[in-house]
Kinemage of the C-alpha trace (Angstrom):
@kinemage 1
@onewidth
@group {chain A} dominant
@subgroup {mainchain}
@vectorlist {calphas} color= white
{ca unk a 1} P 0.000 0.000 0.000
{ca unk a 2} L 2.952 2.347 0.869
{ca unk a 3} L 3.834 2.342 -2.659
{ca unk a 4} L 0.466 3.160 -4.205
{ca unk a 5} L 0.526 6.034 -1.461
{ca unk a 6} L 4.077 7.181 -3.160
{ca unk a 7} L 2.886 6.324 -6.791
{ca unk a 8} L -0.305 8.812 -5.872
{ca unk a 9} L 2.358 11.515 -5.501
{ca unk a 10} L 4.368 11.398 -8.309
{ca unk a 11} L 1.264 11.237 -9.963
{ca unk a 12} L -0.021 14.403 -9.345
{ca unk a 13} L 3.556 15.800 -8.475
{ca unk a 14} L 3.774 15.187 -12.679
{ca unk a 15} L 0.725 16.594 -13.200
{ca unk a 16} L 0.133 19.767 -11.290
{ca unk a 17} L 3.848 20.571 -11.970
{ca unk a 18} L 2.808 19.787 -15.878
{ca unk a 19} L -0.238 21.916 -15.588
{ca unk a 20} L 1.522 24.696 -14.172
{ca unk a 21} L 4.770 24.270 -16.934
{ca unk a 22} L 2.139 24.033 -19.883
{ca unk a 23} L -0.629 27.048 -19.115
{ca unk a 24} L 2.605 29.613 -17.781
{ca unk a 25} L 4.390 28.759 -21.412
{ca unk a 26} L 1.572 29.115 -23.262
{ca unk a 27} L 1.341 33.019 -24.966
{ca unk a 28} L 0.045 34.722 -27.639
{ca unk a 29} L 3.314 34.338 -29.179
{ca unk a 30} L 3.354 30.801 -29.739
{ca unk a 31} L 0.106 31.298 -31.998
{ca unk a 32} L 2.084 33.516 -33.795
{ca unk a 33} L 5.240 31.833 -34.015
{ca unk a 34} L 3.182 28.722 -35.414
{ca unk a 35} L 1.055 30.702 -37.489
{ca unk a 36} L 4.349 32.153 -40.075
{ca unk a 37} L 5.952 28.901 -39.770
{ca unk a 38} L 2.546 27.445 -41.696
{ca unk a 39} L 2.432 30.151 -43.888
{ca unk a 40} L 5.752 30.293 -45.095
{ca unk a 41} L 5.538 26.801 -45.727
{ca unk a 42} L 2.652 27.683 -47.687
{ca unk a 43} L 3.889 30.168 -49.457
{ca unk a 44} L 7.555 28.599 -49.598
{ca unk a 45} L 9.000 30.996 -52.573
{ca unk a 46} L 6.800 34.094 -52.182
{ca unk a 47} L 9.377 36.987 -51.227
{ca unk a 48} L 7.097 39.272 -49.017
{ca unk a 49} L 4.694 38.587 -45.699
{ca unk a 50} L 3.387 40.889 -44.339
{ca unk a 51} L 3.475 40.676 -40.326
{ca unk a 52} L -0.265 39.299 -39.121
{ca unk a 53} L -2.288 42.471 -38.678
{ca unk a 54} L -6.163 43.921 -39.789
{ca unk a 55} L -9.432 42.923 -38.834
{ca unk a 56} L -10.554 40.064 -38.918
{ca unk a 57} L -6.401 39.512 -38.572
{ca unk a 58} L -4.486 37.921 -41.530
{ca unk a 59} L -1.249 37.567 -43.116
{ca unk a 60} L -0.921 39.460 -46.768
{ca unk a 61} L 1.079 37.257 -49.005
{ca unk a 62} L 2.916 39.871 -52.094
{ca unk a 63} L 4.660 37.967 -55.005
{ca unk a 64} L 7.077 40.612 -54.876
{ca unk a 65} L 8.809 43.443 -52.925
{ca unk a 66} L 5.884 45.460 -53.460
{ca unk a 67} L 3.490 46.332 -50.312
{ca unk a 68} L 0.630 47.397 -52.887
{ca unk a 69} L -2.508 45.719 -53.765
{ca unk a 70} L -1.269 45.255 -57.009
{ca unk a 71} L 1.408 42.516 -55.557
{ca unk a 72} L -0.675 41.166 -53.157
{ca unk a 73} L -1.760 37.854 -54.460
{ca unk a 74} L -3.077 35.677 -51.267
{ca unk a 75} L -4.097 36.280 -47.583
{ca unk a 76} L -3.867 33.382 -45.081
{ca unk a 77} L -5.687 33.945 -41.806
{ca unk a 78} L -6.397 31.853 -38.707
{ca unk a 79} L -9.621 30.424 -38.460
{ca unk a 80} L -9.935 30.078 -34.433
{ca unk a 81} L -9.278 34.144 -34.944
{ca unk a 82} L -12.811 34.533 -36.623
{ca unk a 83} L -14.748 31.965 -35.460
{ca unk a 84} L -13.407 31.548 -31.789
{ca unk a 85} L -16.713 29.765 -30.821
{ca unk a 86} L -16.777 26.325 -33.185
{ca unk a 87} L -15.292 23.654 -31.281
{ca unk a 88} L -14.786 19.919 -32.383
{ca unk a 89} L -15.320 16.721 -30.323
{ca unk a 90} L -12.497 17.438 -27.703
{ca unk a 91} L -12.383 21.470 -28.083
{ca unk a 92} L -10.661 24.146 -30.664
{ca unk a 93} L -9.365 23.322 -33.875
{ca unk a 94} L -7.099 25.945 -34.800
{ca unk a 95} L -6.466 26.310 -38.702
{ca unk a 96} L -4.352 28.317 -41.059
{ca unk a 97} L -5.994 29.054 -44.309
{ca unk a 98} L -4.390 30.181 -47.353
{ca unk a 99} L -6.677 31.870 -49.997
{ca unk a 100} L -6.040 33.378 -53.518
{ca unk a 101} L -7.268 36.966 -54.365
{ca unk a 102} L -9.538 35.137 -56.415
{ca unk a 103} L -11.277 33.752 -53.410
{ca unk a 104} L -9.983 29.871 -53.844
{ca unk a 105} L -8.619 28.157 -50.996
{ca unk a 106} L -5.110 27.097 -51.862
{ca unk a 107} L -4.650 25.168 -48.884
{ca unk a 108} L -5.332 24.801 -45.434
{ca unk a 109} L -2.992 23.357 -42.747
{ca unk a 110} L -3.684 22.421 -38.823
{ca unk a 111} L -2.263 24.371 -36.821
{ca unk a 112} L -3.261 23.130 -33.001
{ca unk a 113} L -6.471 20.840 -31.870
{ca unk a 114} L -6.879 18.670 -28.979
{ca unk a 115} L -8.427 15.790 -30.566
{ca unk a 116} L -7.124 12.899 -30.041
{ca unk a 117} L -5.045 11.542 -32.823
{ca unk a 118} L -6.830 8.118 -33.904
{ca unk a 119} L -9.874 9.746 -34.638
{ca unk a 120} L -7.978 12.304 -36.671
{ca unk a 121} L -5.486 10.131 -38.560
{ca unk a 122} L -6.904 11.522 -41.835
{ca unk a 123} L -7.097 14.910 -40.761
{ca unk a 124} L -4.453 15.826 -43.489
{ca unk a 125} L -6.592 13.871 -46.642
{ca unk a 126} L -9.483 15.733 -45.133
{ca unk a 127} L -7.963 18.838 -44.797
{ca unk a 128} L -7.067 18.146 -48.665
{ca unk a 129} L -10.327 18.201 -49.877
{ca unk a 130} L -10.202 21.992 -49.372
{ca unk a 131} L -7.892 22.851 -52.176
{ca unk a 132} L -9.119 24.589 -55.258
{ca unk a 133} L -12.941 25.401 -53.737
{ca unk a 134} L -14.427 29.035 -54.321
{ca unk a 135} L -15.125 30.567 -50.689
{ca unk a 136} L -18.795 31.493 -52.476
{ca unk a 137} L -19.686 27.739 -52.988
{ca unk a 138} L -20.913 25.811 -49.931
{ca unk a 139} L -18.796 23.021 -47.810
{ca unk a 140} L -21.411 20.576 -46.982
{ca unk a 141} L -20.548 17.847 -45.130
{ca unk a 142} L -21.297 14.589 -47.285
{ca unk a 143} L -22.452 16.811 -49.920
{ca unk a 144} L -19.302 18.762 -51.190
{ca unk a 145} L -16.707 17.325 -48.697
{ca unk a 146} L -16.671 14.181 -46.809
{ca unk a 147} L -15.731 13.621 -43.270
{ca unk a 148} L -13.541 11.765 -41.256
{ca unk a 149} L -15.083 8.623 -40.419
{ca unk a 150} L -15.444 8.169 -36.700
{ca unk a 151} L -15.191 11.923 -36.346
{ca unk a 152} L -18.125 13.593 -37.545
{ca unk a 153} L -18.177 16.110 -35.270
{ca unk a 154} L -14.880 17.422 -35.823
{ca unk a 155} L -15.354 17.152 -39.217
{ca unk a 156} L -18.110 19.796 -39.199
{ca unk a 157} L -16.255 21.774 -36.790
{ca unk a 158} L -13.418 21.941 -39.339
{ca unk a 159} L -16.091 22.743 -42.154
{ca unk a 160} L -17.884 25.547 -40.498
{ca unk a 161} L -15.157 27.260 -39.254
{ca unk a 162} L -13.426 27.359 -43.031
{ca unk a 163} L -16.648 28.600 -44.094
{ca unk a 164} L -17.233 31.133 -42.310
{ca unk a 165} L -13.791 32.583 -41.574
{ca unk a 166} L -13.012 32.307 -45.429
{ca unk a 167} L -16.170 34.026 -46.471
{ca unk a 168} L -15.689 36.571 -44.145
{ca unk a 169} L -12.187 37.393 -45.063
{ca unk a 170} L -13.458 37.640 -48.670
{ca unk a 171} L -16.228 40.114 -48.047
{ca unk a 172} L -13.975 42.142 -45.763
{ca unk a 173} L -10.478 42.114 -46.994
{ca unk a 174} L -10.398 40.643 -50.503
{ca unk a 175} L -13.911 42.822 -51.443
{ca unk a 176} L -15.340 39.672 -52.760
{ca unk a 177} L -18.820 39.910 -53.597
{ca unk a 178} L -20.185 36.262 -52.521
{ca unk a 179} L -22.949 35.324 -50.116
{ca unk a 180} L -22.772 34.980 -46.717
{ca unk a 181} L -22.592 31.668 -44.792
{ca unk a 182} L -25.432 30.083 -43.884
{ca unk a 183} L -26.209 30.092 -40.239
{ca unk a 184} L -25.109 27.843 -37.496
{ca unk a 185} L -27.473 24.773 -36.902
{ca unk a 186} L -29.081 25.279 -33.549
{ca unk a 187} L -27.071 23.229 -30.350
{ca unk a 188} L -29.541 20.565 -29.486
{ca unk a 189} L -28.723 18.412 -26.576
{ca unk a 190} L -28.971 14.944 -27.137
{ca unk a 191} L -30.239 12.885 -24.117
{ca unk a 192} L -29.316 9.901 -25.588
{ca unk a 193} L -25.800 10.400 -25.454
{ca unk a 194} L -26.693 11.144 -21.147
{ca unk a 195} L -29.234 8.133 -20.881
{ca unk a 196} L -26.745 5.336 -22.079
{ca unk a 197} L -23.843 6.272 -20.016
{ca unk a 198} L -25.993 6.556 -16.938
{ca unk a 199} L -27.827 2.898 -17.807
{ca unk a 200} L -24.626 1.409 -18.423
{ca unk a 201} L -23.059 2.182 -14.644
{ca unk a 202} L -26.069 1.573 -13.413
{ca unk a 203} L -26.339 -1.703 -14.811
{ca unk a 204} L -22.217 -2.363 -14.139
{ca unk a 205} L -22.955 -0.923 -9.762
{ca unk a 206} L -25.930 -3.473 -10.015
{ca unk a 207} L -24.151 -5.826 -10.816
{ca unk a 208} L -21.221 -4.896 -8.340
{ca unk a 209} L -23.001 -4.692 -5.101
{ca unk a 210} L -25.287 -7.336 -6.047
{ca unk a 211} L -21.809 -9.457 -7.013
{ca unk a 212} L -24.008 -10.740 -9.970
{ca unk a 213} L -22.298 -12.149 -13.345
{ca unk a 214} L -24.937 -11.374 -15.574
{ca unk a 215} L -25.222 -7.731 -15.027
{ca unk a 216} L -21.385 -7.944 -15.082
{ca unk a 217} L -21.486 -9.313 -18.739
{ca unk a 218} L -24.547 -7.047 -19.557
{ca unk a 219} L -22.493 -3.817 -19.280
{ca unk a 220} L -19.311 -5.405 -20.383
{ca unk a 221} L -21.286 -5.989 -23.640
{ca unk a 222} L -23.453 -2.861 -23.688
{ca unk a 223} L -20.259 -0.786 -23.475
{ca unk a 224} L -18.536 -2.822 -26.370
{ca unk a 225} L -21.276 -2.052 -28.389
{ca unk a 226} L -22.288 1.538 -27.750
{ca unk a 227} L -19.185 3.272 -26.714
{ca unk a 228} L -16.911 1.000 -28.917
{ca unk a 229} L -18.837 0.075 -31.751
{ca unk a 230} L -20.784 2.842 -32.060
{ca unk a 231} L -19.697 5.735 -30.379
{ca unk a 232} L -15.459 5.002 -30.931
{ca unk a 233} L -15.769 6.849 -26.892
{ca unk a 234} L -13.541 5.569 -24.205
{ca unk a 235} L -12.054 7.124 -20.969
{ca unk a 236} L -8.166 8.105 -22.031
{ca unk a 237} L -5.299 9.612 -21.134
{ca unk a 238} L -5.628 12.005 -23.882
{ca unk a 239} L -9.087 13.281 -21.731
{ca unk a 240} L -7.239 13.583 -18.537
{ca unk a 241} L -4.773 15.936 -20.507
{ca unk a 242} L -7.067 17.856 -22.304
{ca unk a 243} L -8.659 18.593 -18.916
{ca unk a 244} L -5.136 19.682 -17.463
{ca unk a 245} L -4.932 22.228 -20.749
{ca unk a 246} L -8.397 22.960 -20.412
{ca unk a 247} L -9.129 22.095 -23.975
{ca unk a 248} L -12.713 20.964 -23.482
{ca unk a 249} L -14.946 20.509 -25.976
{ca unk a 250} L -18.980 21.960 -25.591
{ca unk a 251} L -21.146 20.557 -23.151
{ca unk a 252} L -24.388 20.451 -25.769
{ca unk a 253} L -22.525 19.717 -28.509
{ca unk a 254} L -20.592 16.249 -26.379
{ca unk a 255} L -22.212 15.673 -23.593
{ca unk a 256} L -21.316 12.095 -23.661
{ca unk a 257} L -17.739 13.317 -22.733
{ca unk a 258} L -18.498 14.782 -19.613
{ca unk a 259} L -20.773 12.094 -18.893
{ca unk a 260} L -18.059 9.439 -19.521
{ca unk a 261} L -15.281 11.180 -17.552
{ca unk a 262} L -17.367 12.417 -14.788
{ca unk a 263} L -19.480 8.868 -13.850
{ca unk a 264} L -15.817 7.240 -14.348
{ca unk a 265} L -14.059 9.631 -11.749
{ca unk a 266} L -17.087 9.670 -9.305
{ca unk a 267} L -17.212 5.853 -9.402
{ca unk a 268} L -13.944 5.065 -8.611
{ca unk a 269} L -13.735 7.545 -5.320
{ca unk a 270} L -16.877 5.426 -4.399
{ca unk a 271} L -16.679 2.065 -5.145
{ca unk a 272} L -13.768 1.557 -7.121
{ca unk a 273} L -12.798 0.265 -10.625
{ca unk a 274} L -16.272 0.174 -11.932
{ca unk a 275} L -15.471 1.350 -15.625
{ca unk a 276} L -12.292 -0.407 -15.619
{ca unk a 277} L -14.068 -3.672 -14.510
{ca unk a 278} L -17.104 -3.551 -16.342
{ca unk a 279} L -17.581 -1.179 -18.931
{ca unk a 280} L -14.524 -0.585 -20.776
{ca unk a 281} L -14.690 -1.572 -24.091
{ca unk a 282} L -10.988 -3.105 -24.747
{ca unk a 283} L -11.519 -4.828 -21.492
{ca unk a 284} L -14.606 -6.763 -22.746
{ca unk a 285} L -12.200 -7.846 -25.851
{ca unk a 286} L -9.784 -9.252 -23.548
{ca unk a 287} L -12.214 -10.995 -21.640
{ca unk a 288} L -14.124 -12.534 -24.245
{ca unk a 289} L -10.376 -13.377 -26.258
{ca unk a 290} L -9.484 -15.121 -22.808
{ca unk a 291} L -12.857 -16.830 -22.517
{ca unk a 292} L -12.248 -18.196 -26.389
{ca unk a 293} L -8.940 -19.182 -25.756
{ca unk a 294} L -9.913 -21.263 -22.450
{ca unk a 295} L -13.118 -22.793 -25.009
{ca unk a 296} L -10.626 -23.602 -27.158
{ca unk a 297} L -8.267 -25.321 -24.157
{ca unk a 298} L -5.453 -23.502 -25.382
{ca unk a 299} L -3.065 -23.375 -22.886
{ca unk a 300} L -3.289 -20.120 -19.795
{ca unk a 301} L 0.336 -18.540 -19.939
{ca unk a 302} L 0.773 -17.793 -16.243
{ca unk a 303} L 3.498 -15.915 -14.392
{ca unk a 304} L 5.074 -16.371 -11.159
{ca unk a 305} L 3.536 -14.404 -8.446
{ca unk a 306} L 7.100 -12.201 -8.230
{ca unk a 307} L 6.724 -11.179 -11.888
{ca unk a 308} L 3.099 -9.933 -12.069
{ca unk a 309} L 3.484 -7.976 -8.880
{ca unk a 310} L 6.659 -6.215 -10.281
{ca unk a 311} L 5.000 -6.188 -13.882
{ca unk a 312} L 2.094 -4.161 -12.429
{ca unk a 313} L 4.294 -1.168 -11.820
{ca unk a 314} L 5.084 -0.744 -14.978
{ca unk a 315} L 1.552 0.935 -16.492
{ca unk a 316} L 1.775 3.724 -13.629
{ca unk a 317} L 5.250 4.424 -15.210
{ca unk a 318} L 3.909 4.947 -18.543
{ca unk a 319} L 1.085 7.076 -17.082
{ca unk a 320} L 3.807 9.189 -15.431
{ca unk a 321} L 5.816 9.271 -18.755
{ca unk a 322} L 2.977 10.193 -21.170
{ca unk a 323} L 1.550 12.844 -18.723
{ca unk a 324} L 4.929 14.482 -18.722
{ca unk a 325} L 5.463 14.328 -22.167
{ca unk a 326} L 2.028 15.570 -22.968
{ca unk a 327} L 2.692 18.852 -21.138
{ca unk a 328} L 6.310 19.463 -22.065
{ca unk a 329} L 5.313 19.488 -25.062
{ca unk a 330} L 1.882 21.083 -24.986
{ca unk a 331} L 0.310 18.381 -26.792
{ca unk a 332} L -1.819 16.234 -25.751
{ca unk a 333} L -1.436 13.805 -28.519
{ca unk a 334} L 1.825 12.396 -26.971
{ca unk a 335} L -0.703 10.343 -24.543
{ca unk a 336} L -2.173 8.387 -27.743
{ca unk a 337} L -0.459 5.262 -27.307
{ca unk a 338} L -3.467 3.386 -25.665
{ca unk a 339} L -4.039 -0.060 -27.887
{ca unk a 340} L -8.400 0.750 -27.678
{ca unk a 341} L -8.153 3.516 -29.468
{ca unk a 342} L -6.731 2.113 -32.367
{ca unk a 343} L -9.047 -1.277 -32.241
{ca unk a 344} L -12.224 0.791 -32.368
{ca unk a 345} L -11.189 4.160 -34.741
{ca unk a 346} L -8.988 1.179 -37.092
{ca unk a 347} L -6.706 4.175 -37.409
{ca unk a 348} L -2.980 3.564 -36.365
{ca unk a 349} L 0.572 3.112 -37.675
{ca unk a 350} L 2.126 -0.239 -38.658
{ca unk a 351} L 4.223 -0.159 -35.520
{ca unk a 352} L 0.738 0.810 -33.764
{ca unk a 353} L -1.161 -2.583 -35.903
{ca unk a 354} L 1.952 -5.028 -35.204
{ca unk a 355} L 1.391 -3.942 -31.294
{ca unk a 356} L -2.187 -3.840 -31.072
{ca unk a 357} L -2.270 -7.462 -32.573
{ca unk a 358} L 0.473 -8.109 -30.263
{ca unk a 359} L -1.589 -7.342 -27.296
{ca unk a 360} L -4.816 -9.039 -28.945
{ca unk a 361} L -3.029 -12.149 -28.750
{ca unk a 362} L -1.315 -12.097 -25.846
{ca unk a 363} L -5.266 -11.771 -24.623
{ca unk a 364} L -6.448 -15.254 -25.643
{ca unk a 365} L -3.556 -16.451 -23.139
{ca unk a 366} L -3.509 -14.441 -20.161
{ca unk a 367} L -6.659 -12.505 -18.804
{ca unk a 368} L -6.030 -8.854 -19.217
{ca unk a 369} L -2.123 -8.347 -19.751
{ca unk a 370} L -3.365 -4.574 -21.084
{ca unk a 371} L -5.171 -3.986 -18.324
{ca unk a 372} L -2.866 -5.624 -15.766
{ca unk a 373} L 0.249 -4.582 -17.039
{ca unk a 374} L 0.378 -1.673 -19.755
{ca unk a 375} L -2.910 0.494 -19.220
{ca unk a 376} L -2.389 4.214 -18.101
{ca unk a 377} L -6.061 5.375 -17.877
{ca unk a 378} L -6.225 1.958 -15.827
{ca unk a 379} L -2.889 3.133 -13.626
{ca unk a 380} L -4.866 6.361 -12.857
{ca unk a 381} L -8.531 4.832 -11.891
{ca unk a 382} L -6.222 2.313 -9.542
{ca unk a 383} L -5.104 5.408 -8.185
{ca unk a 384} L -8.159 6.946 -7.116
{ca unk a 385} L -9.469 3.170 -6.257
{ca unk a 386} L -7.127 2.877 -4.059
{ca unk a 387} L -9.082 5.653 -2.030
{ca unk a 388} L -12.407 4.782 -2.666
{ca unk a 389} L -14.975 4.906 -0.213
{ca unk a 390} L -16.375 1.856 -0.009
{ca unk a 391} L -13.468 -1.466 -0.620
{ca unk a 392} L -13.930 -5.297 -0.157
{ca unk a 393} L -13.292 -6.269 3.433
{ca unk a 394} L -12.372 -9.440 4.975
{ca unk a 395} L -14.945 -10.328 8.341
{ca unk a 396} L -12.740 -11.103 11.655
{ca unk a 397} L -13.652 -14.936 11.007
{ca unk a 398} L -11.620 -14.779 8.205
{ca unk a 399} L -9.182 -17.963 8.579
{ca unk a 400} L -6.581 -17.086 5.610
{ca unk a 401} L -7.418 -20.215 3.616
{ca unk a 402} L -6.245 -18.916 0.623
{ca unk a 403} L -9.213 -19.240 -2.094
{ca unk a 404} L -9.840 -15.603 -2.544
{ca unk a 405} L -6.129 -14.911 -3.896
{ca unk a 406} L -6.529 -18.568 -5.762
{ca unk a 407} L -9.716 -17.413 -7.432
{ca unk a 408} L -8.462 -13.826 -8.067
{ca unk a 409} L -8.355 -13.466 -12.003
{ca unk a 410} L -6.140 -10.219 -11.918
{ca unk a 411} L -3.810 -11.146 -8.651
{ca unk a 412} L -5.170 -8.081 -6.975
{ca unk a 413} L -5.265 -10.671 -3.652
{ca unk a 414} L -2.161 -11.882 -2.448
{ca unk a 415} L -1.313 -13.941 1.316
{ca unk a 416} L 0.395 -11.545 4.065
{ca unk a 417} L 1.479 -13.378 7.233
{ca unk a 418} L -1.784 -16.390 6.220
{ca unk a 419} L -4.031 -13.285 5.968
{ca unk a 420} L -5.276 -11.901 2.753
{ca unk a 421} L -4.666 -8.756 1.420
{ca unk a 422} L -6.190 -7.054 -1.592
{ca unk a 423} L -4.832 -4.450 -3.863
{ca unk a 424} L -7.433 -1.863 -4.454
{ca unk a 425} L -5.611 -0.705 -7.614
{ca unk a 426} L -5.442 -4.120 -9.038
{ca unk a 427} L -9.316 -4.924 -8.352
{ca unk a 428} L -11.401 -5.161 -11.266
{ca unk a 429} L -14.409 -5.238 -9.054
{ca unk a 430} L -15.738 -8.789 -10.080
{ca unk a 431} L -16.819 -10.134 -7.185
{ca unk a 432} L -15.128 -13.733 -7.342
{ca unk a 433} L -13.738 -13.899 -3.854
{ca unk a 434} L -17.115 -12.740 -2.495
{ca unk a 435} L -18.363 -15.371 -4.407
{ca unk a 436} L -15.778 -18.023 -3.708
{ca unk a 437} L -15.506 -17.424 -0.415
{ca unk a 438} L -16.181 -20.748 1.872
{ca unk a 439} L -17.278 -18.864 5.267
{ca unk a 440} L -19.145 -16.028 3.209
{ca unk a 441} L -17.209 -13.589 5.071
{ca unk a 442} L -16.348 -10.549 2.128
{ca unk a 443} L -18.215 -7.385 2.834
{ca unk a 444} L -17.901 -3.732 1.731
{ca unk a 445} L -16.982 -1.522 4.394
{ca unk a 446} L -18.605 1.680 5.351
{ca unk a 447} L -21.455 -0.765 6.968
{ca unk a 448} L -22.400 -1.592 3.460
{ca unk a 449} L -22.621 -5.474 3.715
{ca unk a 450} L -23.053 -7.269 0.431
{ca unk a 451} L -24.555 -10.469 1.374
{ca unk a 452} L -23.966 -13.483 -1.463
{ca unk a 453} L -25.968 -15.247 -3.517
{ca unk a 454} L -26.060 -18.147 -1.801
{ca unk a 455} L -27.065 -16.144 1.530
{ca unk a 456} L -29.986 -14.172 -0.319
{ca unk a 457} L -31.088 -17.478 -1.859
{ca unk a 458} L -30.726 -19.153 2.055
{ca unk a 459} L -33.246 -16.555 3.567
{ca unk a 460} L -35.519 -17.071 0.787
{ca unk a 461} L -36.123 -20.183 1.011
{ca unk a 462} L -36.248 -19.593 5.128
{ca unk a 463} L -39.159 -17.545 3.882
């Protein structure tokens, strides 16, 4: 326990010292700084640029020494400078658009977004779709451009925020005469994306404090299916960045985000690894990999007891390292290296498809080496597990026989002295001491007994 205790330091020694480091580096300046590097790259044999300056603000682009408007032959402009208030999935995209005198777009480049890399892998083909369109035409989304798949909203964000800022620096400094943009679609909140992360906790506590299997498997499913499958969401270390950089995206516009993150944080100070244990997607691979493989009677690859409880340590050390990483250098895409994210986006680099399959299989033979071993967004829920209100206790009648750290499928229970002692950040909450154990003697603490199955089905048939 004394070393989850000094873990829980360095953990937010990193990140309160990385918070502090990222927000009192970050300036105006570095906008800047970022914004003529993209230009010039743009505009790589162009022999005048003018300093960024008018309003809305842009760069003046002259194919020769000449500061009239008879050299000028492009502007380029920052969108997040003109339309400040469109936001994709995780928060601000921040573009830098180049466009002729003519009004066509002759290319646009990103310049800063907090979205988290395998849903953006084809940001740049995207992006490229851009080229050559008149600012006067429209940028539909499936009509005249189409998305990224898997990131629909940050596809329209990126869209919009062309449109608008392009159109508007047409009108205003180019003297273009084309149409305005259309309107903004009205912010709707979608319920939906509120109801189905409530159900699913509520269906993965249930099945918790009631120790049942079923419910276990219901949410381990349901969360495969709708925030895999469907929805591509997961908790991440890329979230608990953005959060540190306050990059965070619209409440209305993702609410499932906050929903996500927030029920994840606020379960594991109560109860423990709930999401970890019963919701997360990539965990419900591994399980259902591990339950082939043991269908199959391939054989378990097992390690000693020395190995996994040294192994363990090293997933907080890759939480440390990608936290510090992320803010030195102010990005949080230095935290993508989690293997869910490229299962369910299928976005990643051949290195990233050679691990992930890597990892797949070393599921079939060993229950949860991710989870166990590698998982940083795990590391951190441990963390706060490990403080939780509510943890499985051992009654005083407890005789140290040895079949809750037997039955243990993660080794989160090991023998101290012939007396059992569980690692909170290693429990996966699913319940098979409680259920395994001979004298029925596992309880949450707090006064919150959680009688077994057996013992409810006992007093009903007392009744």
């Amino acid at each position: 326990m004394k070393a989850y205790r000094f873990l829980s330091f360095v953990f937010l020694a990193i990140f309160s010292t990385g918070v502090l480091f990222y927000h009192f580096r970050q300036s105006q300046s570095d906008d800047i700084n970022l914004e003529s590097a993209a230009v010039k790259n743009i505009f790589p044999d162009y022999e005048k640029i003018s300093p960024k300056s008018g309003s809305p603000a842009h760069y003046s682009i002259y194919q020769s020494n000449s500061n009239g408007p008879e050299g000028l032959t492009a502007v380029a402009f920052n969108t997040h400078d003109i339309t400040p208030e469109i936001k994709g999935y995780a928060g601000p995209v921040k573009l830098v658009v180049a466009l002729s005198t003519a009004g066509i777009i002759k290319d646009v480049r990103a310049l800063k977004h907090s979205e988290t890399p395998a849903y953006v892998f084809t940001m740049d083909e995207f992006m490229a779709q851009f080229k050559g369109k008149d600012v006067a035409g429209t940028f539909q989304l499936g009509k005249d451009i189409d998305g990224i798949t898997r990131a629909t909203m940050t596809s329209e964000a990126v869209a919009r925020s062309i449109d608008k800022s392009a159109k508007k620096i047409g009108r205003q400094i180019l003297k273009l005469d084309i149409p305005a943009p259309s309107g903004d679609p009205p912010k709707t909140l979608s319920y939906i994306h509120i109801i189905m992360p409530l159900l699913l906790f509520i269906v993965a506590i249930g099945g918790v404090l009631r120790h049942n299997t079923f419910l276990r498997w219901l949410a381990l499913l349901g969360g495969l299916i709708y925030l895999g499958i469907i929805k591509s969401t997961m908790v991440s270390v890329v979230q608990l960045v953005n959060i540190g950089m306050l990059k965070l995206p619209d409440f209305v516009a993702n609410p499932l985000w906050y929903c996500l993150v927030a029920l994840t944080l606020l379960s594991s100070v109560i109860l423990g690894m709930v999401y970890c244990g019963s919701i997360c997607p990539f965990a419900s691979v591994q399980e259902i990999l591990f339950h082939l493989g043991r269908k199959l009677k391939w054989k378990e690859l097992k390690f000693s007891q020395e190995v996994t409880q040294q192994a363990r340590y090293v997933k907080f050390g890759i939480l440390c390292i990608v936290m510090a990483a992320s803010f030195m250098l102010g990005n949080s895409s230095a935290a993508n290296i989690e293997a869910f994210l490229m299962l369910f986006t299928a976005h990643a680099t051949n290195v990233g498809w050679v691990f992930l399959i890597f990892i797949l299989i070393l599921s079939v033979f060993y229950f949860r080496f991710w989870c166990r071993f590698l998982c940083p967004i795990g590391a951190f829920n441990g963390l706060l597990a490990n403080k939780s209100i509510y943890k499985i206790q051992f009654g005083p009648e407890c005789g140290g026989c040895g079949v809750c750290d037997k039955v243990c499928p993660v080794g989160a229970i090991h023998m101290v002295e012939d007396k059992p002692l569980i690692d909170y950040p290693e429990c996966i909450l699913c319940n098979k001491c409680i259920e395994k154990c001979p004298k029925e003697i596992l309880f949450f603490k707090k006064d919150f007994h959680i009688q077994s199955t057996r013992q409810r089905a006992q007093r009903g048939n007392a009744r």
